[in-house]
C-alpha positions in Angstrom: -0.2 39.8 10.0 1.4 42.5 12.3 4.9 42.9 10.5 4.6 47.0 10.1 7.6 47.4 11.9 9.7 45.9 9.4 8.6 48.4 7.0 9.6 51.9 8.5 9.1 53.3 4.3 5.3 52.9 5.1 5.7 55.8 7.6 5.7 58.1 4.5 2.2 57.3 3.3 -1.5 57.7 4.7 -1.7 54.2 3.2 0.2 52.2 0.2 -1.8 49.9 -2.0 1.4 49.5 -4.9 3.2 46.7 -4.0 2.6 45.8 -7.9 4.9 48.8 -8.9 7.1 48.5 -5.9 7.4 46.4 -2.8 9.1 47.9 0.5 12.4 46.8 2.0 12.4 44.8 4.7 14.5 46.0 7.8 15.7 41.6 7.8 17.0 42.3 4.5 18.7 45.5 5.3 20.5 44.1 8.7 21.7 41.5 6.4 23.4 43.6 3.8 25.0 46.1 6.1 26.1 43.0 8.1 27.7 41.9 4.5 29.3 45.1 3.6 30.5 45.4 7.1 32.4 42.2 6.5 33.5 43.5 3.4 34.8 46.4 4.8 37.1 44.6 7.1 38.5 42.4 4.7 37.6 39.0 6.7 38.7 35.8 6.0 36.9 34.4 2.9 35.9 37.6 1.4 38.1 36.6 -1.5 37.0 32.9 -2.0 34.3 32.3 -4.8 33.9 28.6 -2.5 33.5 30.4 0.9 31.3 33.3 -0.7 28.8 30.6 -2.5 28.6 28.7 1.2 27.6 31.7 3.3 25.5 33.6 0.6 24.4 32.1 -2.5 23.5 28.5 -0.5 21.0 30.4 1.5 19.7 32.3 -0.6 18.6 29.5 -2.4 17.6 27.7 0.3 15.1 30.0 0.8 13.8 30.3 -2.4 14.0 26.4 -2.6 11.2 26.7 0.7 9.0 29.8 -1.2 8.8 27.4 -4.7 8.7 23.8 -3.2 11.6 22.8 -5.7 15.0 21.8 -5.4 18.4 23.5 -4.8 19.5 22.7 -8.2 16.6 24.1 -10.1 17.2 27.7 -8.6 19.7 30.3 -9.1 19.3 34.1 -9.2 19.1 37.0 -11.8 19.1 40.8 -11.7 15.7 41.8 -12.6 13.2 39.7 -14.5 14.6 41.1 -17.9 18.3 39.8 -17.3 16.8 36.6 -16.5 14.5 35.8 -19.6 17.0 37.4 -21.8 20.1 35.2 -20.3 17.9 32.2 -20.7 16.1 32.4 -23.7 19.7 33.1 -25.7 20.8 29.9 -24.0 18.2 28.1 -26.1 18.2 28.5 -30.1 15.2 27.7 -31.6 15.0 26.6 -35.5 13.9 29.3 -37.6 10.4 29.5 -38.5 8.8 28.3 -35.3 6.6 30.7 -33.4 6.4 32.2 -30.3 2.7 32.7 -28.0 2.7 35.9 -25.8 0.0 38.1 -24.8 -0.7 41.5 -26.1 -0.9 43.5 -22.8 2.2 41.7 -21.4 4.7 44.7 -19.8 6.6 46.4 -22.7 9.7 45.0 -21.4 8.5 41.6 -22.4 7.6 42.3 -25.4 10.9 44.3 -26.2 12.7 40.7 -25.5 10.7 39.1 -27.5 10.4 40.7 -31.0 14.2 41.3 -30.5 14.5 37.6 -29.9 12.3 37.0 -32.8 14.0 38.7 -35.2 17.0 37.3 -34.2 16.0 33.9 -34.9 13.6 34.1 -37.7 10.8 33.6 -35.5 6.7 34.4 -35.7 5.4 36.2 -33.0 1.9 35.2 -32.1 0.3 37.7 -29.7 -3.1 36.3 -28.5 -5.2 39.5 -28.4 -7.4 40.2 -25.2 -10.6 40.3 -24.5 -12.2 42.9 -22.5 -8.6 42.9 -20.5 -8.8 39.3 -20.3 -7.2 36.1 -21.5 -9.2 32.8 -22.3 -7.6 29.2 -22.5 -9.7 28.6 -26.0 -8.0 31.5 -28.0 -4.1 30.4 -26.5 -5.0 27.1 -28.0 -5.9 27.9 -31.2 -2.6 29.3 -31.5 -0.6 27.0 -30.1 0.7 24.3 -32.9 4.0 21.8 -33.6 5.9 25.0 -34.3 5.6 26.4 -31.4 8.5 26.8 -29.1 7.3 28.4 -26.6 4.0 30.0 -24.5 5.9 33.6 -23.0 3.9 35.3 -20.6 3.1 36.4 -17.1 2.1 34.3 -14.5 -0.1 37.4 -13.8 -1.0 39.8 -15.8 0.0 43.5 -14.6 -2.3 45.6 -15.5 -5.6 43.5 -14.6 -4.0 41.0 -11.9 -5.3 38.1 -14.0 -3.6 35.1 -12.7 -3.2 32.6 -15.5 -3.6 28.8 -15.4 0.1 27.8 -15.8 -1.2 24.3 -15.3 -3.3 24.2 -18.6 -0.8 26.2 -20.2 1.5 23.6 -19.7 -0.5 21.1 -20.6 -1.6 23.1 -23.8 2.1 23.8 -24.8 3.6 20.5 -23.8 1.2 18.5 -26.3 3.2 20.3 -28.7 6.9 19.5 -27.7 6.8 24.0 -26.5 8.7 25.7 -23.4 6.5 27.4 -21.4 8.6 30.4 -19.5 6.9 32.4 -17.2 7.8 36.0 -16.1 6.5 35.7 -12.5 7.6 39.6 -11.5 4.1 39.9 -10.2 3.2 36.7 -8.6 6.6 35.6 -6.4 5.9 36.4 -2.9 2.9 37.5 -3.4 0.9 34.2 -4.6 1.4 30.5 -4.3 3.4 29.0 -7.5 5.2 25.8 -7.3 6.5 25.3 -10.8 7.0 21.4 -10.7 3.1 21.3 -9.6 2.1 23.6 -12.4 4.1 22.1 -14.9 6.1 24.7 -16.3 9.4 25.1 -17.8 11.1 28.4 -16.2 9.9 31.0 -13.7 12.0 34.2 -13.6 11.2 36.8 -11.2 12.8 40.0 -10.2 13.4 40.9 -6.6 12.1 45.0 -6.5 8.0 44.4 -6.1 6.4 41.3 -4.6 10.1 39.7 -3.1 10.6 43.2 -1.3 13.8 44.2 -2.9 13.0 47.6 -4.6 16.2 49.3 -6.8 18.4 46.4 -5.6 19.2 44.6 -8.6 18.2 40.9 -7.4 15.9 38.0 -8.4 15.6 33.8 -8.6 15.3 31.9 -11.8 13.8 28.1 -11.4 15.0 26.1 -14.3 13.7 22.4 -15.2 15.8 19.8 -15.0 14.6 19.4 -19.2 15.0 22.8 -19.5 18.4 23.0 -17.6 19.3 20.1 -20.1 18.8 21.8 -23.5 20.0 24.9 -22.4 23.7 25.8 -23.9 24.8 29.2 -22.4 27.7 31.0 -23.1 30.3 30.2 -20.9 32.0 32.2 -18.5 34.1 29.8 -15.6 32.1 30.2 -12.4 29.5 28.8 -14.3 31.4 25.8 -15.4 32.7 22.4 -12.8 35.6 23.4 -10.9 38.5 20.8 -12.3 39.2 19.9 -8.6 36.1 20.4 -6.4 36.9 24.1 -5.2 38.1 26.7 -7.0 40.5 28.1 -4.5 42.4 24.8 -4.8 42.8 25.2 -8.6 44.3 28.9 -9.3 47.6 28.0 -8.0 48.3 25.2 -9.9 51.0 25.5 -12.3 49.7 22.6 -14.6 46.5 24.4 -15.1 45.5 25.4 -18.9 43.6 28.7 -18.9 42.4 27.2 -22.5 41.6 23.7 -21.8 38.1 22.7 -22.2 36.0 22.9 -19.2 32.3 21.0 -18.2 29.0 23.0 -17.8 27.3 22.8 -14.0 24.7 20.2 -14.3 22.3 22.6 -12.0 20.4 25.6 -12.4 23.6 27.8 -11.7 24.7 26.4 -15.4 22.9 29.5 -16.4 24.9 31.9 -14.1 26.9 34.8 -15.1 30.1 33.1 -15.2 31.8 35.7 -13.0 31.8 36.5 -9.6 27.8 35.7 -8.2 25.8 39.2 -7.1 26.5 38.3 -3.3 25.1 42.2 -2.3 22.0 41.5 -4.3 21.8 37.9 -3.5 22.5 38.8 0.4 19.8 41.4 0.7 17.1 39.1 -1.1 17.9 36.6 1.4 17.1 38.7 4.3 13.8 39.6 2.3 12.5 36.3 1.4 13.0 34.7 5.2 10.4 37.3 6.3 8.1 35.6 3.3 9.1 32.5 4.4 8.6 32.5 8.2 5.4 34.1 7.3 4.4 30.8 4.9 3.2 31.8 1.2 0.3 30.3 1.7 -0.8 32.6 4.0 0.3 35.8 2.6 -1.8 34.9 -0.2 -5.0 34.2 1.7 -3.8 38.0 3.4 -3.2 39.6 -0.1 -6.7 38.1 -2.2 -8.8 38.8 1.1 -8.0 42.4 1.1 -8.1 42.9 -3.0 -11.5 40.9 -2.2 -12.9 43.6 -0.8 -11.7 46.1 -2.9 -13.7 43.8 -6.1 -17.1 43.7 -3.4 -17.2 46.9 -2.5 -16.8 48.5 -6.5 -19.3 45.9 -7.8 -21.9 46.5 -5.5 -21.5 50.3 -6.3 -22.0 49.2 -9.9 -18.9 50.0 -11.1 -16.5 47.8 -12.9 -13.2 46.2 -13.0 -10.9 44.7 -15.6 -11.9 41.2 -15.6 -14.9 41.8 -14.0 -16.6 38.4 -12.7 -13.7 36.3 -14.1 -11.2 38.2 -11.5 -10.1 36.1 -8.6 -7.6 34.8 -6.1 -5.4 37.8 -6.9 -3.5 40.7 -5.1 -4.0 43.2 -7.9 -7.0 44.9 -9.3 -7.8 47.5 -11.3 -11.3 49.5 -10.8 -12.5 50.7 -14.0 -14.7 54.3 -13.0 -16.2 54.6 -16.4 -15.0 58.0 -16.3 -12.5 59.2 -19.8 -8.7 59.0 -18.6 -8.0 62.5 -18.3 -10.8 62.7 -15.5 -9.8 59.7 -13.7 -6.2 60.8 -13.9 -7.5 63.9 -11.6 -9.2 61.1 -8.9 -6.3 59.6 -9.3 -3.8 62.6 -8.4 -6.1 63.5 -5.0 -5.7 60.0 -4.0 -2.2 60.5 -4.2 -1.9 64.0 -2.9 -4.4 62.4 0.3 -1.2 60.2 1.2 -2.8 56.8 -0.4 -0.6 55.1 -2.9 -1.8 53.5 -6.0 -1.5 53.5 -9.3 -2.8 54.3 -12.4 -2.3 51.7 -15.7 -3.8 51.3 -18.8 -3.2 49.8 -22.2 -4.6 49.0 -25.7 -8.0 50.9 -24.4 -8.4 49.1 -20.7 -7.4 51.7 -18.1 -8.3 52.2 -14.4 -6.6 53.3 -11.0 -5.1 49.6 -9.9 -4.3 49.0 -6.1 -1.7 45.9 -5.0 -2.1 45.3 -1.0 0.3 43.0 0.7 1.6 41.2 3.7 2.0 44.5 5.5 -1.6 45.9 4.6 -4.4 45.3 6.7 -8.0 46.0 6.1 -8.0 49.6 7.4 -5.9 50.6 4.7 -8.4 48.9 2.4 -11.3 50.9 3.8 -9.1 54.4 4.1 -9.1 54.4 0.2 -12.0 53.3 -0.5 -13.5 55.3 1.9 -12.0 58.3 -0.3 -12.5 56.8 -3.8 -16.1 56.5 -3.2 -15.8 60.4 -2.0 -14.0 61.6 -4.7 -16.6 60.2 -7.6 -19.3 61.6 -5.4 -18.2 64.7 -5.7 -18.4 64.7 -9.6 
């Protein structure tokens, strides 16, 4: 997968392995934001017009993230950051008090911030299904899962051990039920297959700045269900609303025009939209992101990404040391290699692997800890081998 050159950021490391904290920008998406603000700059024709802006932006955007989930149009429009998007959509969708809520109790804090803010707004009971060794089994998600429930919460995969749930039993576990299930895929878009009508699920939010390569920009795509889109009740803004007369820029002049009449909900995804003026920097910049995915095909960036953490998981075992998930791990891009040292040695591994130019990371909660690495599409096997060459090294020398 020789796209390197794309990536001039990776000049600044020996090798990076943290896609899972943060992705690189593209030079695609770049050209395509300058060319925006360029256009901006001069003041061209249509830079004004809500209608003109949504035809050369936000209808491309979504095109391509329409290619990258196998869904339609209408199901997707875009957020600013994972949070934004579950918070936006969740408040769109009232629950009755004294239902109950499934999450997972190593989900990232800013999950679970949403969540018991959301459930004490609503009355709700928070059901946090407890791990097990760092891991998540189908068998303890059902036992919590009952008619009250309205809704499973959780990542798609898990960022701490790169488990990569089975939305598809999910699904099928919550549906049986008459619950949502709303997945925070931060960790899994562009980095992993996931076609939410295939899996089932209800929502798939996903923030732009790690595996859609659009660090610090502020971008993302929701996919909504056509039930989900449905139920939802937002609050309203206008650009989030029909246009009385087909286009906007037909309507502001007219002097008939109410600014207090009522107005209709979009019957698409974009229902859910800010109601002001789209993010066209954010939304232009993620487009020129997610065509390199694209032309690349998901399907193989995932065979790329697992093969390389693949190795990673073969060469720790065999030196009969451990990772979180240990023979349950699979088909995922991030992994986290337990040394069975305490955390304030392993911190000091970890700082020479960072000092040595290799980028990684080290994560831990609720007792699991170890130094996690992320490859993706612009990794290839020698950068695998450069740090485990010094990994292995390093504990050596202990």
């Amino acid at each position: 997968m020789n796209v390197k050159h794309l990536f001039p950021g990776l000049r600044n490391f020996k090798t990076y392995l943290n896609t899972a904290s943060a992705g690189f920008l593209p030079l695609t998406a770049l050209k395509r934001s300058m060319d925006f603000l360029s256009y901006l700059t001069d003041f061209r024709e249509g830079v004004d017009s809500v209608d003109f802006l949504d035809k050369e932006i936000m209808e491309n955007v979504l095109e391509e993230g329409k290619r990258l989930l196998r869904t339609n149009r209408e199901n997707l429009t875009l957020t600013i950051q994972t949070t934004e998007g579950l918070r936006r959509l969740l408040l769109s969708i009232e629950p009755k008090k004294s239902m109950n809520i499934i999450s997972f109790d190593m989900e990232f804090p800013s999950l679970s911030c949403v969540l018991k803010s959301y459930g004490q707004r609503y009355n709700l009971e928070l059901r946090v299904i407890k791990n097990r060794n760092g891991w998540y089994y189908l068998e303890d998600i059902e036992k919590l899962v009952d008619d009250n429930t309205f809704a499973i919460i959780g990542s798609s995969v898990q960022w701490i051990s790169g488990q990569r749930m089975n939305l598809r039993e999910l699904s099928r576990i919550a549906h049986e039920h008459g619950a949502w299930v709303i997945v925070d895929a931060v960790q899994h878009l562009g980095n992993l297959i996931l076609y939410p009508e295939k899996e089932g699920v209800d929502a798939v939010i996903a923030g732009g700045e790690k595996w859609l390569l659009n660090p610090s920009v502020g971008s993302g795509l929701m996919y909504v269900s056509n039930a989900l889109i449905e139920e939802a009740s937002p609050i309203a803004g206008l650009l989030n609303m029909k246009s009385p007369v087909g286009e906007w820029s037909s309507w502001w002049g007219m002097p008939e025009k109410d600014p207090w009449g009522d107005f209709d909900f979009r019957s698409d995804a974009r229902k859910l939209d800010f109601g002001g003026g789209p993010p066209y920097l954010p939304a232009t910049t993620l487009w020129g992101a997610l065509e390199v995915i694209n032309e690349i095909g998901i399907e193989k960036i995932e065979r790329h990404n697992t093969n390389l953490a693949g190795r990673i998981k073969d060469e720790i075992l065999g030196l009969g040391l451990e990772i979180i998930g240990g023979e349950d791990w699979e088909k995922s891009a991030i992994i986290t290699i337990k040394t069975g040292l305490s955390y304030e040695k392993e911190e000091e591994i970890y700082q020479r692997i960072l000092a040595e130019g290799i980028k990684v990371s080290h994560r831990g909660a609720l007792g699991h800890y170890g130094i996690r690495a992320s490859p993706h599409l612009y990794n290839k096997m020698e950068d695998i081998e450069i740090f485990l060459e010094f990994l292995v090294n390093s504990l050596s020398r202990l």
